[in-house]
C-alpha positions as CSV (number, residue, x, y, z in Angstrom):
1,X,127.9,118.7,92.7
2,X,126.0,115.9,94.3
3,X,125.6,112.6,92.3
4,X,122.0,111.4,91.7
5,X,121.6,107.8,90.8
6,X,118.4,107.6,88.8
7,X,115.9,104.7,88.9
8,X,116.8,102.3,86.0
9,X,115.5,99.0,85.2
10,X,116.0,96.8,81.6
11,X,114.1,94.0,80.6
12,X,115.3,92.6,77.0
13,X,115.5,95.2,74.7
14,X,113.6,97.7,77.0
15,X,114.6,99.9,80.0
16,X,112.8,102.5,81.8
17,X,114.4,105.1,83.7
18,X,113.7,108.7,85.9
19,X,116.3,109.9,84.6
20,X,115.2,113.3,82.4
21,X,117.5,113.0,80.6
22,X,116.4,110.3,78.6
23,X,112.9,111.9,78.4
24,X,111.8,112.5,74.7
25,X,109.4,115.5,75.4
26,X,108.8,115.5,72.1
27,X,107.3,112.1,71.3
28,X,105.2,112.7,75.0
29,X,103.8,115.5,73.6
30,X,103.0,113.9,70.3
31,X,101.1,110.6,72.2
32,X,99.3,113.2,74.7
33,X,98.1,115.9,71.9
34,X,96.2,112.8,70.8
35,X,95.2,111.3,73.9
36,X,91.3,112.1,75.0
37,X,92.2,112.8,78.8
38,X,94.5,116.0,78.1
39,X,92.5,118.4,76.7
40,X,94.4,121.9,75.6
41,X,97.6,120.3,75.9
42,X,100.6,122.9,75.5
43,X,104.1,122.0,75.2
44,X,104.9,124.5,77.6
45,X,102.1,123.2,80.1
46,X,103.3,119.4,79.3
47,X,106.8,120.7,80.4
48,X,106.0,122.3,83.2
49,X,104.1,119.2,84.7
50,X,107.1,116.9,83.4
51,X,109.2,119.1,85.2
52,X,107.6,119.0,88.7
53,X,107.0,115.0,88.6
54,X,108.6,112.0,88.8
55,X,108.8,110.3,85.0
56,X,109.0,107.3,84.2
57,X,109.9,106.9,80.8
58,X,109.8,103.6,79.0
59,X,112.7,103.4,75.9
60,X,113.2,100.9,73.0
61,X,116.2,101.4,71.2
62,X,116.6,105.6,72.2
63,X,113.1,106.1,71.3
64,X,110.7,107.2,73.8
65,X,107.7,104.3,73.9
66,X,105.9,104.8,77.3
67,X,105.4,107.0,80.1
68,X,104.4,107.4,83.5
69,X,104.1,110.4,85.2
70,X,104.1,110.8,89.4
71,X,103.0,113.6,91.1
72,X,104.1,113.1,94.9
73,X,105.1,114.4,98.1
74,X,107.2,111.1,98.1
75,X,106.2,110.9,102.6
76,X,102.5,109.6,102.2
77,X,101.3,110.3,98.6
78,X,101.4,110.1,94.9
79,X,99.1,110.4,92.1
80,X,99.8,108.0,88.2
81,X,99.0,109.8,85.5
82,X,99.9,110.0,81.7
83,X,100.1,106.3,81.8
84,X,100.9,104.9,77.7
85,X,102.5,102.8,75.7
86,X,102.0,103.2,72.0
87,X,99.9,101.7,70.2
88,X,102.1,98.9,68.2
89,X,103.9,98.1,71.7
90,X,100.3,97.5,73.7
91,X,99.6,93.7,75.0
92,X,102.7,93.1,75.8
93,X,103.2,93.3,79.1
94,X,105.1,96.2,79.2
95,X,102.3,98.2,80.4
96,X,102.3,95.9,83.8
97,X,106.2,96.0,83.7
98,X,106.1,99.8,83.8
99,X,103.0,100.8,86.8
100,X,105.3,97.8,88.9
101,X,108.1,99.8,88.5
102,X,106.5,102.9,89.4
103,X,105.2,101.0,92.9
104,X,108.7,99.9,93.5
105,X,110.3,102.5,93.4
106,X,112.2,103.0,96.5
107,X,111.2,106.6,97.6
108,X,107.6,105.4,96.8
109,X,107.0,101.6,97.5
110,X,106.5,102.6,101.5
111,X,103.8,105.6,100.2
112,X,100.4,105.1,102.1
113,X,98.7,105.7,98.7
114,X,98.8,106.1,95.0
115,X,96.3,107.0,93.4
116,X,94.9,107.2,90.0
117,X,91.8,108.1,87.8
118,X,90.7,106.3,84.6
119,X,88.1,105.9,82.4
120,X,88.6,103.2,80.4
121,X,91.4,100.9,82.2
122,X,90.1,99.8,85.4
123,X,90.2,96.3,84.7
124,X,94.1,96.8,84.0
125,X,94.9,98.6,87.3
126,X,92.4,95.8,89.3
127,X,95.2,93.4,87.6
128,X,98.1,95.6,89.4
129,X,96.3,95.4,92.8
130,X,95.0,99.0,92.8
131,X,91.2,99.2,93.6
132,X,88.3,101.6,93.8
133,X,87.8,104.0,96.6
134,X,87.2,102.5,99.7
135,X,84.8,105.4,100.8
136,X,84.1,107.4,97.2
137,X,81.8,109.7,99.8
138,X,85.0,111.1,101.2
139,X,87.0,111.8,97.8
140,X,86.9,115.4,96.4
141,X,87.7,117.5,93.9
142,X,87.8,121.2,93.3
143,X,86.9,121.3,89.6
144,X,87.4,124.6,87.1
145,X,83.9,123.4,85.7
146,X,80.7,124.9,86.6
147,X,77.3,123.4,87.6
148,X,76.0,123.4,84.0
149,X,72.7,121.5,85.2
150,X,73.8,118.2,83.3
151,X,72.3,115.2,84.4
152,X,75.3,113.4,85.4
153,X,75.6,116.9,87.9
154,X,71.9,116.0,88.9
155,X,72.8,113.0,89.7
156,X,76.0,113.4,91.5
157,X,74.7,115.7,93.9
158,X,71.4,113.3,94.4
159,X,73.7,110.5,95.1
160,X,75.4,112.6,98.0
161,X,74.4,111.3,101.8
162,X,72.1,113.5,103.8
């Protein structure tokens, strides 16, 4: 059985580790039911994305206080999502402490991207040294929602270069 030495870093009463088995799925489920990005959240779908990432999970005293959530082919790219700290832990810091120590990670510090999407926290990421696309022409999706005629739709595809 091969010995796997987990990413672990402490900072006063605080650590935050990969290993899972210090993940609280529960209390991640109970912050992301709540949170407006993850809509139809599932316990079985939350498991099966913890399962197949790279979590970082932020811990005060045993309990389960942040999270950040990797989704990588650990050679050139990774995505941050399910970023949090709750609510009576916010403007601390430990937000900052805990994206750093998703970028230094070893198997991802040398990555030639990470990238993220947020509504609401771009001024925090700008802080971390992440910025907006370079060329927002050339980034995609593949979205399971259908032209509905919307203006934002209208406007998206009158934005697009000829």
């Amino acid at each position: 059985m091969a010995v796997v030495n987990y990413f672990l870093r402490k900072r006063d009463s605080f650590i935050i580790s990969t290993d899972p088995g210090v993940l609280d799925t529960s209390a991640v489920f109970g912050f992301l039911a709540q949170a407006k990005w993850w809509t139809e959240l599932t316990e079985e779908s939350l498991n099966r994305a913890l399962g197949n990432s790279l979590c970082f999970s932020l811990i005060e005293a045993n309990r389960q206080i942040g999270l950040a959530r990797v989704v990588t082919d650990y050679v050139t790219y990774a995505y941050l999502c399910d970023v949090y700290i709750v609510e009576e832990r916010r403007r601390q810091g430990l937000g900052s402490w805990l994206v750093r120590c998703v970028l230094e990670h070893p198997e991802l510090k040398h990555l030639k991207r990470v990238a993220l999407i947020t509504h609401d926290a771009q001024t925090f990421y700008l802080g971390l040294d992440f910025r907006f696309a370079s060329h927002p022409n050339c980034y995609m999706e593949h979205l399971l929602e259908p032209f509905d005629g919307s203006a934002e739709q209208r406007h998206a595809i009158k934005a697009l270069p000829r």
